[in-house]
C-alpha positions as CSV (number, residue, x, y, z in Angstrom):
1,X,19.4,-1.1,4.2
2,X,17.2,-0.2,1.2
3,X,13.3,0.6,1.7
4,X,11.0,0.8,-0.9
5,X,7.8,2.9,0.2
6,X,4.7,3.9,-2.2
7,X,3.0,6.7,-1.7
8,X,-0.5,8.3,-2.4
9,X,-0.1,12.6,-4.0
10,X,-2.8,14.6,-3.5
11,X,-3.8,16.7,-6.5
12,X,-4.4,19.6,-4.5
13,X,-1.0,20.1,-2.9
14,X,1.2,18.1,-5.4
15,X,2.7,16.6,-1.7
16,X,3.4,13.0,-0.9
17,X,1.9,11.0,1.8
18,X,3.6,7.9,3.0
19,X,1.2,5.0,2.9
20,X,0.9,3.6,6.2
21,X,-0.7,0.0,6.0
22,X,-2.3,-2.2,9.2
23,X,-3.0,-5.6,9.1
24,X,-6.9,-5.9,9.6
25,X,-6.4,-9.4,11.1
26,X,-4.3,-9.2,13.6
27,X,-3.2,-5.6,14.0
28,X,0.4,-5.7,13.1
29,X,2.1,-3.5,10.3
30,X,1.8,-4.9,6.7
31,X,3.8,-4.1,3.8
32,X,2.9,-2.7,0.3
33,X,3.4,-5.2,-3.1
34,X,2.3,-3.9,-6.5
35,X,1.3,-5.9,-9.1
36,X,0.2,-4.1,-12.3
37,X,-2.6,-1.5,-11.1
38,X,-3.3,-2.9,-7.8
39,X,-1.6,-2.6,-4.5
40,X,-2.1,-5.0,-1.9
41,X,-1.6,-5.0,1.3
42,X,0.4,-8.0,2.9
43,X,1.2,-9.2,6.7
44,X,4.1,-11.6,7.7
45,X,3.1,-12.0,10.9
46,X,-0.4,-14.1,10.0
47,X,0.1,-14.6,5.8
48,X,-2.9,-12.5,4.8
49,X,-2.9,-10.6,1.3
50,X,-5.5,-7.8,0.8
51,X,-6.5,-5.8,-1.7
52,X,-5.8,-2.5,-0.9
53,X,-6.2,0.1,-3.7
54,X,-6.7,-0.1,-8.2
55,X,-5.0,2.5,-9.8
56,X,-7.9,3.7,-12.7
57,X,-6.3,2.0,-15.8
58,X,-6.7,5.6,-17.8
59,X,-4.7,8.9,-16.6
């Protein structure tokens, strides 16, 4: 089984945290989709699609 996970590095530590996304409708785990600079934030269980976080377009 292949999982892809995204992750947030902190500048400070150059380490990787595993981003851990809830559902703010009903509570349940979501997953992650990118698309372009954003990351959104999506749940099977009830179909909802958030916004989650924008990459600045300059790094």
């Amino acid at each position: 089984m292949y999982v892809r996970n995204y992750f947030f590095k902190c500048n400070d530590c150059d380490k990787n945290t595993a981003i851990k996304a809830i559902c703010l409708a009903c509570g349940d785990r979501a997953k992650i989709r990118k698309s372009g600079l954003q990351f959104f934030s999506e749940c099977e269980k009830c179909g909802t699609s958030e916004l989650f976080h924008t990459n600045p377009a300059n790094r």
